[in-house]
N, C-alpha and C positions, 0 to 999 in steps of 0.2 A: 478454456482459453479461446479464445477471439482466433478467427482464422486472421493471417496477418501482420499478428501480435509477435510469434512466434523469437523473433529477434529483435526485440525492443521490450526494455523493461516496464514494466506493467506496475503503477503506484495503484497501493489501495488505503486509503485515508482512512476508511472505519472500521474501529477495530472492534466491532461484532462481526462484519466481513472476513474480519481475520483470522480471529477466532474459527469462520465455519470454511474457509480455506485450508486454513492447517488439518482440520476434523476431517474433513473431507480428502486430504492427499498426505498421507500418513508416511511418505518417502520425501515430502519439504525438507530442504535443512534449515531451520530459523537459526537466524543471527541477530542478535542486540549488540549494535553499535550504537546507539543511542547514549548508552549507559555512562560509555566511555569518551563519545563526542563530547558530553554536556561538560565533564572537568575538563577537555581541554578546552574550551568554549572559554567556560570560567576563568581561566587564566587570562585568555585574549581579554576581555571585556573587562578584566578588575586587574591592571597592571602590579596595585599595592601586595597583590598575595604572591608576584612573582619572585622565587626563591624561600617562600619559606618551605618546611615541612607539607606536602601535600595530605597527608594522612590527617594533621592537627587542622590545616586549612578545610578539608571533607568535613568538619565537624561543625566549622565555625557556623554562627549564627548567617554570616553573608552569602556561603555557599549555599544554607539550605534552602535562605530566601530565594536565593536563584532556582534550585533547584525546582521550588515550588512556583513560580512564573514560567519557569519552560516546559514543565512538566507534564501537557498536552501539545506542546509544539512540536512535532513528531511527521513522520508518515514511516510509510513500509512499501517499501520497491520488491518487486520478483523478476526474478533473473530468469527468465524460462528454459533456457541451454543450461541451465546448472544449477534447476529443481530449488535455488537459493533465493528465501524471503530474507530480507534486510529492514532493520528496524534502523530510521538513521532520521536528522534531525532536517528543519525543510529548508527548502535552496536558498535560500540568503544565510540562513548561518554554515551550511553544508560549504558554498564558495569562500565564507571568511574561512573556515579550517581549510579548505585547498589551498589557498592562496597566502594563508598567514607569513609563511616562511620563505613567499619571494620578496618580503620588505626587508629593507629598501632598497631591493638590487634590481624593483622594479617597485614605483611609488601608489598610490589607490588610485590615482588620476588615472596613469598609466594602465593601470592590471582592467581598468574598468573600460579603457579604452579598447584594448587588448582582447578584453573578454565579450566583447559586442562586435568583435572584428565577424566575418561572414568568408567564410575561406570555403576555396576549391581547390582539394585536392586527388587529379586524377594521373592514374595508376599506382597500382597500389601493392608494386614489391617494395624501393625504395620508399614511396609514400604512402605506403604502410605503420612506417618506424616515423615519416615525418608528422603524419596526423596525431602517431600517438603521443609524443613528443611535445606537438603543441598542445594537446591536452592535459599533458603534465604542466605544463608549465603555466593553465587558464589562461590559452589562446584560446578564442574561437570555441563560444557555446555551439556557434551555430553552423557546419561543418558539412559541406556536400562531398560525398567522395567518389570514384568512379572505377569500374575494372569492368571488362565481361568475363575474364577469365576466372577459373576456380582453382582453389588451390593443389597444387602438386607436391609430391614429395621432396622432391629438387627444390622446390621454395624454403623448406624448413632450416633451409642455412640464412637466409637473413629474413623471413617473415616471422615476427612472433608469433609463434602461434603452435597449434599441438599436430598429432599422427590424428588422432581421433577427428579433426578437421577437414583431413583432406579429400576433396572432392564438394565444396562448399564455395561459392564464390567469395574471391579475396572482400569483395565486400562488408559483407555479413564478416568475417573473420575480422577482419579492421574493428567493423560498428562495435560489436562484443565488448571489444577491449575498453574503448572509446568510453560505452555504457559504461562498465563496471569503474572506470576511472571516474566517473561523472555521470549519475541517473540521471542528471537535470540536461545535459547535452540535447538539443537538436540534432540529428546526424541524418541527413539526405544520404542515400544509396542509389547509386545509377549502376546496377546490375548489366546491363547492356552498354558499359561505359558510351564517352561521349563522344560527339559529334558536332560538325557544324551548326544541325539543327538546335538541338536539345542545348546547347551552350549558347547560342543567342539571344533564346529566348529566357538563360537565366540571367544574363549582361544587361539584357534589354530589363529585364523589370528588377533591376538593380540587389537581386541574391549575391550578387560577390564583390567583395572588395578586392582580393587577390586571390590569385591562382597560382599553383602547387604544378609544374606539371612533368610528370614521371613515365609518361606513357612509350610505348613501344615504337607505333608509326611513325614515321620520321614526317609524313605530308602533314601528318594531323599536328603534328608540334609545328608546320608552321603556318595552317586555317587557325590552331588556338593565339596565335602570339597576333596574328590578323586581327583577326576578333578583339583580342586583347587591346590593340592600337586603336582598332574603331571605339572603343568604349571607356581606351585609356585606364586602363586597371593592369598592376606590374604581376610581372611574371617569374616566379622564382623556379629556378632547376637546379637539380642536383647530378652529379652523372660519375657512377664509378670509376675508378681511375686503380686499378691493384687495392690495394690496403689504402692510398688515397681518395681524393673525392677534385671536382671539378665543381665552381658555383658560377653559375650564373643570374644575374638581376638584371632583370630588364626591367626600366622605370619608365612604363606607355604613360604612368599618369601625370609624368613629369615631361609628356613631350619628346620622347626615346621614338626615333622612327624609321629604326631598321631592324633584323633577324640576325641573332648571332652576329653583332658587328658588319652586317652586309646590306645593300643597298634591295629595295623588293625585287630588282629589275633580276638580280641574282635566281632568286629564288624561284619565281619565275618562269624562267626558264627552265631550274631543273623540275618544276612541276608537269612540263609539257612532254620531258623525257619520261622512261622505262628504265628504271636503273634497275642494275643487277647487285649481288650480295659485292662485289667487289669496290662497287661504288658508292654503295652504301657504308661502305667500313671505310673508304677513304673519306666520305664526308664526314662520320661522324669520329675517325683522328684526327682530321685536319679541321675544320668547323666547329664543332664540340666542346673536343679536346684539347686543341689549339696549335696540334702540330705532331709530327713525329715521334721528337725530340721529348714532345711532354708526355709520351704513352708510357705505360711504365713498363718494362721489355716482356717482360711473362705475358702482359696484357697484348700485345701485341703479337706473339706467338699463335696467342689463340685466336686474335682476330682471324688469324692468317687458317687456319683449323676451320674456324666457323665457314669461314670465303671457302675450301674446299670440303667441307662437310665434314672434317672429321670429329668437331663439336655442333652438338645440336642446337647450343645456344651459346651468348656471349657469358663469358666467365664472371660474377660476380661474388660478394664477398659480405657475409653476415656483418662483420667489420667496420667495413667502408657504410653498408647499408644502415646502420646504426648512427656512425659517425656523420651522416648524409641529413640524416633527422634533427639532432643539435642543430650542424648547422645553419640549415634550412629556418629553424628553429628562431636562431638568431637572428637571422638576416631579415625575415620577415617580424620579428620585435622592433627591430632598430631602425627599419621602413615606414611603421607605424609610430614609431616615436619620434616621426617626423625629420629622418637623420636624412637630409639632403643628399650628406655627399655618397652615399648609398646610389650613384644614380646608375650607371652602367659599368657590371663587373663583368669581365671576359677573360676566359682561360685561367683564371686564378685556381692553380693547383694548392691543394692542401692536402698533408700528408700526416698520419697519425705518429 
């Protein structure tokens, strides 16, 4: 194996190759998925055999015909985190079985649009569940994501992910999932999450359509939302709220020319201060969150914990972090399906 290689799955198209892989690593697990893509395959492409007997249809003269034209169309992906070769059919028929079963609650037009979409999603506790999310749903073959942190035990309540992971940057943990949902995926890893620099220059040569942003710093949420106005590409957040969630859309590409509802002049200012945990947790209930009133009381408990140190971190919720994914999920579909009135959502609480 390829230094490098190590977390990204590895296609090998020839199957003498595969043959002296397997010989050669005698702890491979091989899997044939193939076997089983191809009948359901068969069923998408030949509507007439749908509903009858699938056992009497396996026989028929049409499936074997098919069987016998696809019957080199094939590869084999290796999973290197988990010793797994996969036998599966190649990326144009591989995205029609993903995607068969979002019709028509999303159209081929759309799923095609959808799936050329170019997304950045950085931090990756909450945008962890939203990148995998839009992978379920064939958003975004092509997928940048970003953390520098690695993972911890305390994350295992809303990051999917295992005990055997931890100490792995959330990255790599994300990609993983990403891959095994989709060999065919593109997926950028910013191991060193981002910054002014490194996000410029991916706006500047046109890597993103929309940005995902999840991240910690409260300055850098608003150098990215800056950036974002300079380049006019929207900005989707999500932000725990108890068992609820908070959305925000900022639509720069629609002409949106403020931060959180606020004027730059705002902002600004608090860039030139030194805020402390105290003022920190008042902008992001009040700014954020959208007030007091909308915090949910537990959640505010802890803020008050975190501002005196008796919690290490802000309280969050595998839950909410899930629930965060949908609808992050959504709102960035219905952006791209061209849904205008999508244009500036602020404070909109949503509660499971």
């Amino acid at each position: 194996m390829k230094k490098g290689l190590e977390d990204k799955p590895v296609f090998i198209k020839n199957e003498k190759l595969v043959k002296e892989f397997l010989r050669k690593n005698k702890h491979i697990i091989y899997v044939d998925a193939f076997s089983h893509q191809v009948k359901e395959l068969f069923f998408i492409k030949n509507h007439e055999f749908i509903g009858q007997n699938k056992e009497e249809v396996y026989k028929s003269p049409s499936f074997l015909k098919f069987l016998k034209d696809i019957k080199g169309k094939y590869t084999h992906v290796y999973y290197p985190w988990n010793h797994t070769l996969v036998k599966i059919v190649t990326k144009d028929d591989y995205l029609t079985l993903k995607t068969n079963r979002n019709q028509d609650l999303i159209t081929k037009e759309q799923q095609k649009k959808l799936s050329d979409l170019k997304l950045g999603v950085f931090g990756m506790s909450v945008g962890s569940n939203i990148a995998f999310v839009l992978t379920q749903a064939g958003i975004s073959n092509n997928i940048t994501i970003a953390d520098f942190d690695n993972l911890d035990t305390t994350n295992l309540n809303r990051i999917l992910a295992g005990v055997y992971q931890v100490g792995l940057n959330k990255t790599i943990v994300a990609s993983r999932r990403i891959y095994e949902d989709n060999p065919f995926a593109k997926v950028t890893l910013m191991q060193k999450g981002v910054n002014v620099k490194n996000l410029e220059i991916l706006l500047k040569n046109k890597k993103l359509d929309c940005i995902v942003e999840e991240i910690d710093s409260f300055m850098m949420k608003i150098e990215i939302r800056l950036l974002a106005m300079k380049y006019k590409i929207p900005v989707v957040m999500i932000t725990d709220n108890g068992d609820g969630i908070v959305l925000h859309i900022e639509r720069y590409d629609l002409g949106y020319n403020k931060i959180f509802d606020k004027d730059l002049s705002y902002w600004n200012e608090l860039k030139e201060k030194k805020l402390g945990r105290e003022e920190m947790g008042g902008i992001i209930m009040n700014d954020i969150v959208g007030g007091m009133d909308r915090v949910d009381p537990n959640m505010f408990e802890s803020v008050k914990k975190v501002i005196s140190k008796e919690l290490v971190s802000w309280p969050q919720l595998g839950s909410a972090a899930i629930y965060g994914g949908v609808v992050a999920t959504f709102a960035i579909k219905e952006i791209f399906k061209n849904n205008k009135e999508l244009y500036i959502i602020k404070h909109f609480n949503l509660s499971i």
